[in-house]
C-alpha positions in Angstrom: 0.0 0.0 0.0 1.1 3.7 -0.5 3.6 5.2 2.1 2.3 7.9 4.3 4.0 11.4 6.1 3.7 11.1 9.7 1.0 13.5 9.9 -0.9 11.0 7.7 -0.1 8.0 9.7 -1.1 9.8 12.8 -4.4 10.4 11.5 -4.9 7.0 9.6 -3.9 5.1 12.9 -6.2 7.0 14.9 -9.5 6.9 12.8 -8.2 3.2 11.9 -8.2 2.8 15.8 -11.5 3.9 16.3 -13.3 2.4 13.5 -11.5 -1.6 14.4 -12.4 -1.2 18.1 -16.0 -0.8 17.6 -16.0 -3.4 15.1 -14.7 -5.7 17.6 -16.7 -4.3 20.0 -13.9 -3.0 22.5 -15.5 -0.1 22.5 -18.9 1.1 22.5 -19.2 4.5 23.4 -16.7 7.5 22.7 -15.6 7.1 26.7 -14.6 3.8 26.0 -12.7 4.5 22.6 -10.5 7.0 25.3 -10.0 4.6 27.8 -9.3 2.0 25.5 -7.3 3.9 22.6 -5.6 7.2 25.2 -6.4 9.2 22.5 -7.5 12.5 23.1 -10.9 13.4 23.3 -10.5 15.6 20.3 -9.0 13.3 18.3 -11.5 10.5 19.6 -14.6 12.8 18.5 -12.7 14.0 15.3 -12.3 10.5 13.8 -15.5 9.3 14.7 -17.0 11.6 12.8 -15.4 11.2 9.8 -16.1 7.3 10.4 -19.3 8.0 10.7 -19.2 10.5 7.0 -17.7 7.7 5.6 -20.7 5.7 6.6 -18.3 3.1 8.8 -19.8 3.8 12.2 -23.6 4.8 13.0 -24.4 6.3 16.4 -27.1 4.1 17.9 -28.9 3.9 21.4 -28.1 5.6 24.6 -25.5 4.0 26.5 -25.8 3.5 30.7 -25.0 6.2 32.5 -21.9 6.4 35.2 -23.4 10.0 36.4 -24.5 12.7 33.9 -25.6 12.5 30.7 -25.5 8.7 29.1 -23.4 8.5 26.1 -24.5 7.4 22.7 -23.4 3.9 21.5 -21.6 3.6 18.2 -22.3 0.7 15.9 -20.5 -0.7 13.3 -22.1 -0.5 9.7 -21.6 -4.0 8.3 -24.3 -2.8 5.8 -21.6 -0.8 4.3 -20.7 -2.6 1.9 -20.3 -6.4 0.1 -17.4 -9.4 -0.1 -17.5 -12.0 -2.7 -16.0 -14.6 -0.6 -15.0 -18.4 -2.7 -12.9 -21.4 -1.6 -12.4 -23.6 -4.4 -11.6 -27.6 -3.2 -10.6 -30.2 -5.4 -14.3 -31.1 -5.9 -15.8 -28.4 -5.1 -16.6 -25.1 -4.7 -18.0 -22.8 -2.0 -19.5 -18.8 -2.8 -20.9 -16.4 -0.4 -21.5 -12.7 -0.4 -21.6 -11.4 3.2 -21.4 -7.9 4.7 -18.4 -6.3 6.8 -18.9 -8.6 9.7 -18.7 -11.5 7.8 -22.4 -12.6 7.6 -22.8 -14.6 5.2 -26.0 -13.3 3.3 -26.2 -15.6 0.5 -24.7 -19.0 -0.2 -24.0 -21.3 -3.1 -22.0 -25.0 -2.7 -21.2 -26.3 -6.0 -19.7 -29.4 -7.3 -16.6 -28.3 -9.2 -13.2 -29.9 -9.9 -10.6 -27.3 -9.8 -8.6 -29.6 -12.7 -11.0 -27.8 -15.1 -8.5 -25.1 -15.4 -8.5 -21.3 -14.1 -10.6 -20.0 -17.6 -13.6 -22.2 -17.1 -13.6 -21.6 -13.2 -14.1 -18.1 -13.6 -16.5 -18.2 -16.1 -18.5 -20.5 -13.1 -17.2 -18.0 -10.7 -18.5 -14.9 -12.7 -22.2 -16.3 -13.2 -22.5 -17.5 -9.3 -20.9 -13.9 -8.4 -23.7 -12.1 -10.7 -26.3 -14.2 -8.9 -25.3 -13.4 -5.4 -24.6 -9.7 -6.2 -28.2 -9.2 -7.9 -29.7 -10.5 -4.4 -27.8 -6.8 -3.3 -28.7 -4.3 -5.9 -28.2 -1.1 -3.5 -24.9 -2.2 -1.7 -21.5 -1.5 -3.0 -18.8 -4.5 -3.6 -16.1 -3.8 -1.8 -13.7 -6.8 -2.1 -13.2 -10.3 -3.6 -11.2 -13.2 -2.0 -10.2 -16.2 -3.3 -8.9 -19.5 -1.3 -7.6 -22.3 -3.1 -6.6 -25.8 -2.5 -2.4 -25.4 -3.4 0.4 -23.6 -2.5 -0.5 -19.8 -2.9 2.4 -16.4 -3.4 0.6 -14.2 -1.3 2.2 -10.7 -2.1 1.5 -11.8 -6.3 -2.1 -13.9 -5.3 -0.7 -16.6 -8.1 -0.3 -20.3 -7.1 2.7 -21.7 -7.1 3.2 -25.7 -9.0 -0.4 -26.7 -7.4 -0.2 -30.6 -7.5 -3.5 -31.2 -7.8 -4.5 -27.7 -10.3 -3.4 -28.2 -13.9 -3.0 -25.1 -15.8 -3.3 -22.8 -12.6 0.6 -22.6 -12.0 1.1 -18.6 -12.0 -2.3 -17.9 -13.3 -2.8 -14.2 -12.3 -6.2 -15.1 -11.0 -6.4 -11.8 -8.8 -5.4 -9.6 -11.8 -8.6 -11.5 -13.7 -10.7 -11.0 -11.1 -9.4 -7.1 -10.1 -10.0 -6.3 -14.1 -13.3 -7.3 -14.0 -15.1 -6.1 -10.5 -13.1 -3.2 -10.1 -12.5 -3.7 -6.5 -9.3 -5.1 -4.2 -9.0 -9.0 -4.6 -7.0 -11.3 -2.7 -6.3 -14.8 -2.8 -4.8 -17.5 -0.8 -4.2 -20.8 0.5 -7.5 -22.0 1.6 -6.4 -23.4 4.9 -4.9 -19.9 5.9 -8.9 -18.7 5.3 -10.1 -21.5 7.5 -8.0 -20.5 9.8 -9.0 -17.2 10.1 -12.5 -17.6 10.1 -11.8 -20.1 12.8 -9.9 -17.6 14.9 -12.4 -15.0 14.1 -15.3 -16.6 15.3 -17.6 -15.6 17.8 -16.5 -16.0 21.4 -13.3 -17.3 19.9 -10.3 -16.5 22.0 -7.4 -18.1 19.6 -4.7 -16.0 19.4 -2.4 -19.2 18.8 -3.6 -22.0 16.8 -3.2 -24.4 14.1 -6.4 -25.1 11.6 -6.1 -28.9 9.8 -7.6 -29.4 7.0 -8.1 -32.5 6.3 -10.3 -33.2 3.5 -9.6 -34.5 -0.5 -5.8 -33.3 0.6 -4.3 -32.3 3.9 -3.0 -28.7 4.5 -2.9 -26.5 8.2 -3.3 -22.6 8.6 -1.4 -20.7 11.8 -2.6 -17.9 13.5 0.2 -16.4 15.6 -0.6 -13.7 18.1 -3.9 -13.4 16.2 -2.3 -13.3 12.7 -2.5 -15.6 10.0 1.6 -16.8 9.7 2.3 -17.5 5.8 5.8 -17.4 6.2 8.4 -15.2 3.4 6.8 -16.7 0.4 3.1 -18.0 1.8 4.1 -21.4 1.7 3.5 -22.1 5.7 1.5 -24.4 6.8 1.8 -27.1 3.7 1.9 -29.8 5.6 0.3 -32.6 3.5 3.7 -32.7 1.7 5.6 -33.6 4.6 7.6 -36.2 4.1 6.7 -38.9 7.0 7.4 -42.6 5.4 11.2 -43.7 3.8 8.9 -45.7 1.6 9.5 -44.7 -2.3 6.7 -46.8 -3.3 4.3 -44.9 -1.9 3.5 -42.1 -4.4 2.0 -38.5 -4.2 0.4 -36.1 -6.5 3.0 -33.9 -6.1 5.4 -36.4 -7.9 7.2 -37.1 -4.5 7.1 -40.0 -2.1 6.1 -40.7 1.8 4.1 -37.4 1.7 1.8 -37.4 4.3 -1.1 -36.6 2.3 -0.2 -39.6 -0.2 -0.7 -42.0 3.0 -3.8 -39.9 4.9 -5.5 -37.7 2.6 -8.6 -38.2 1.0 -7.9 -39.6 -2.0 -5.0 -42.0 -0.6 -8.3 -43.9 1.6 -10.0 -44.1 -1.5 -7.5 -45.0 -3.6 -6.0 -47.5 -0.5 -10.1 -48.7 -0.6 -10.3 -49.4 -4.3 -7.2 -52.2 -3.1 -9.1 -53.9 -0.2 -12.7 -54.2 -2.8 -10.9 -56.1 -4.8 -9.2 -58.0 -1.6 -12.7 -58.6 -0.5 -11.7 -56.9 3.1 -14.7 -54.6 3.0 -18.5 -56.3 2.1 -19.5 -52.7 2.4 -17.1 -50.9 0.1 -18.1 -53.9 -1.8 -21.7 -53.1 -2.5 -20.7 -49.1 -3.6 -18.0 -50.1 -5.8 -20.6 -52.0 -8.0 -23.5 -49.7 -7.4 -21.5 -47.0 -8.9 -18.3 -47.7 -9.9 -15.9 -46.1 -7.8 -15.0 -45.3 -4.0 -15.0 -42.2 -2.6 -13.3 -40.3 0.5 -16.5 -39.3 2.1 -17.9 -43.6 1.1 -14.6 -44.6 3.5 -15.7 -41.7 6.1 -19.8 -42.9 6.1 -18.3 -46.4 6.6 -16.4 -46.0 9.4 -19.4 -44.0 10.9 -21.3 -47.1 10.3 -18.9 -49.6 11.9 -17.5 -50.9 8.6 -13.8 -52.7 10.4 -12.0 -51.9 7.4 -13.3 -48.2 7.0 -12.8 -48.2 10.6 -9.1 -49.1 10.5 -8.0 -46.9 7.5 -9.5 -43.8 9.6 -7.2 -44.9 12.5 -4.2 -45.1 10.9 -4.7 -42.0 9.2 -5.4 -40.0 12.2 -2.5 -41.8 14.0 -0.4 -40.4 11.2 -1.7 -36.7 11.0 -1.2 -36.9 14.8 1.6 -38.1 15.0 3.2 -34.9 12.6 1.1 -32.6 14.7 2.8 -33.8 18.1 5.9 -32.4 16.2 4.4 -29.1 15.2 2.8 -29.1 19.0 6.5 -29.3 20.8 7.6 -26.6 17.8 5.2 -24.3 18.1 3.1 -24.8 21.0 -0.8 -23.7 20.3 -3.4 -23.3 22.4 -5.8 -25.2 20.1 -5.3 -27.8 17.3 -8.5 -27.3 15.0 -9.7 -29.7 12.4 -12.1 -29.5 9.5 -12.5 -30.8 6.0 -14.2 -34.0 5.1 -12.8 -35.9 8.1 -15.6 -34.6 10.2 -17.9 -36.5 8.6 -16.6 -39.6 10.2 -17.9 -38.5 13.9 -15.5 -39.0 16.7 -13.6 -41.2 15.6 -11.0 -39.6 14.0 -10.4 -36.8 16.2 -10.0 -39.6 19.0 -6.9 -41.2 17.5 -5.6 -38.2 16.6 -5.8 -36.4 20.3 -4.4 -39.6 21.8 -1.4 -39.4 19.7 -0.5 -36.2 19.9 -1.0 -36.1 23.6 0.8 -39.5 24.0 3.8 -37.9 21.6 4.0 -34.1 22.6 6.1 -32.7 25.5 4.3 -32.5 28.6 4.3 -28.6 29.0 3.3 -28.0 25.1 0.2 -30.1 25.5 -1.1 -28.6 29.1 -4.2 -26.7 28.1 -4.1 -27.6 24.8 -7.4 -27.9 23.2 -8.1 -30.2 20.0 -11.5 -30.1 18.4 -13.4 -29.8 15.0 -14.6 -26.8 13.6 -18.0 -25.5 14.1 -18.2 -23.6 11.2 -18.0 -26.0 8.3 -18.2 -24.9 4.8 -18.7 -21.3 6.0 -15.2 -20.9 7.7 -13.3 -20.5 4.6 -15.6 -17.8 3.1 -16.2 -16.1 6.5 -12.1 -16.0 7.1 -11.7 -14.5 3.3 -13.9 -11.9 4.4 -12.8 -11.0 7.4 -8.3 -10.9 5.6 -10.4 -8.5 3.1 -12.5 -6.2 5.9 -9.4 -5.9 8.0 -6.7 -4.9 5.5 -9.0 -2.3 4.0 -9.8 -1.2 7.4 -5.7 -0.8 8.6 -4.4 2.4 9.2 -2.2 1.9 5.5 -5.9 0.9 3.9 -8.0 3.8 5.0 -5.5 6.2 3.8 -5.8 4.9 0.4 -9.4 4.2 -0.2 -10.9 6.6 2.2 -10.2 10.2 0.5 -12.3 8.9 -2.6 -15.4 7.4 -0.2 -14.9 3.9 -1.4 -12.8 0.6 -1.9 -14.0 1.0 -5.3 -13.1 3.7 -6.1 -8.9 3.2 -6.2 -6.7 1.2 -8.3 -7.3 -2.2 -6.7 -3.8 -3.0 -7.0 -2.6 -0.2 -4.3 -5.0 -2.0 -2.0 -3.4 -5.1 -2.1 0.4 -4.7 -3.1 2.1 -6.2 -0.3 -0.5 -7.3 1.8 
């Protein structure tokens, strides 16, 4: 984003200040932005007001009174303005528009394979974003993200040699989608999103966690003092390349072996369930393969759910070995939570049991005191929900608002100066 005088930066951090902690609901009254900020009460009524020009902030009911006159409430204006918020999976893909607080408003899940290519996605991606946008004639779009299933530049928003994405490999997907809609866009890895919709969440208190994804592939987001951590390049957090067994007959999409996602990813049970059909190991398995001709990760998931012993196993020793990585990253980094979503929560407990056990059974004792591991309870929603909420707060940083803000709008400024260097 554009460099600032001090004088600039003074005022952008202050009305930046203001405007985030009534968002977050720190603050609530123009009292509380003082006590909470220790700016001045000039400054503090100054940069509400032009928050509340700019339409961010809204003064609302009268406050409780400490002696005197009760002070008005502020309130953030989520109604403000839209995000077109997508995460694209290997299957499928999800679409939401929500407001600045990352409600979703409208929602589309759509069976997609991402190995159709970045042209024909965004022709999908364009008619579901005309659809959701016509539900909101009279509200202004004021960002687009983007999470996808590989590894993800940030700072260029092109993915980098995606195993699993044919013909994506530097696809300026942001540029496409910043030339069209006229507003900021940025994209990611989609486990950084989940993450952040995870941390981001309502009552949430995760200021240091690790999201899992553990779906079609396996990849992890890391929120570090609050922050998503993507590392110098954006490549943090790929851990379903991992290499965790000396074995080089055990191949990945990636074109490597002993990947961890080649032995507990999605498509490794299915592929690994294809073997024991024709082994005769699983009656159940058995009956879908010639009902429909193939297995599927979430048939191996709805098995071991229904006590098939073979689905049953597979699930185990796949959780034992995402666990058993995570008791690594646990004594490395030391979360307070270990978060797991994807396809794997279709299975029920069962999962999640074999993986706590070994990371608790594997990880120091003073790394795993307090440390919570659970599944998310967001679902498809946390992706889109973090994408908005990586757009609403870099437009809403002190660099943000002094680009966007002196012409009203997001959508009004060269997108790129938005997002260069985010």
């Amino acid at each position: 984003m554009t460099s600032r005088p001090p004088t600039a930066v003074d005022h952008f951090d202050a009305l930046s200040a203001v405007v985030r902690m009534v968002r977050s609901g720190r603050a609530r009254t123009r009292p509380e932005l003082g006590s909470a900020s220790l700016l001045g009460r000039t400054v503090i009524s100054q940069r509400v007001e032009q928050a509340i020009d700019l339409g961010l902030l809204e003064d609302a009911e009268t406050g409780p009174s400490t002696g005197g006159r009760a002070p008005r409430q502020l309130r953030f204006n989520a109604q403000r303005g839209l995000v077109l918020s997508t995460v694209l999976g290997a299957a499928a893909l999800d679409v939401a528009v929500t407001d600045l607080d990352a409600r979703v408003l409208e929602h589309r899940h759509l069976e997609w394979s991402v190995a159709n290519g970045p042209l024909e996605t965004l022709d999908v991606l364009g008619a579901v974003f005309a659809e959701l946008l016509s539900t909101r004639p009279d509200t202004p779009l004021w960002a687009v993200t983007v999470g996808l299933p590989g590894p993800v530049e940030f700072a260029t928003g092109r993915p980098s040699q995606p195993p699993i994405m044919p013909g994506w490999d530097g696809f300026d997907l942001r540029g496409r989608l910043q030339e069209r809609h006229r507003v900021p866009v940025w994209v990611d890895n989609d486990a950084n999103l989940l993450a952040l919709g995870e941390a981001r969440a309502a009552g949430s208190t995760d200021e240091d966690m690790i999201f899992v994804k553990v779906g079609t592939g396996i990849g992890a987001g890391i929120i570090s003092e609050g922050r998503v951590h993507r590392g110098s390049k954006g490549a943090a957090g790929d851990i379903g390349h991992a290499r965790v067994l000396e074995d080089n007959s055990v191949m990945c999409r990636c074109g490597r072996t002993g990947c961890l996602e080649a032995l507990a990813g999605g498509w490794a049970l299915a592929r690994d369930a294809v073997t024991a059909v024709h082994e005769g190991r699983s009656r159940y398995l058995a009956d879908l393969h010639a009902a429909h001709g193939e297995i599927t990760p979430a048939d191996v998931g709805r098995g071991a759910a229904q006590g098939d012993a073979w689905c049953l196993t597979a699930v185990a020793r796949a959780a034992e070995r995402v666990g058993s990585l995570m008791a690594t990253l646990v004594n490395f980094y030391n979360p307070a939570s270990l978060v797991f979503g994807g396809g794997v929560l279709t299975v029920g407990d069962a999962f999640l049991r074999v993986v706590e056990h070994t990371v608790r059974s594997r990880s120091l004792p003073l790394a795993a005191t307090d440390l919570v591991i659970r599944g998310s309870g967001l679902g498809d929603l946390g992706g889109v929900i973090g994408g908005t909420h990586l757009a609403v707060e870099a437009l809403l940083s002190a660099d943000g608002m002094a680009t966007w803000t002196p012409l009203g709008t997001p959508g009004a400024v060269d997108p790129g100066r938005l997002v260069a260097g985010a």
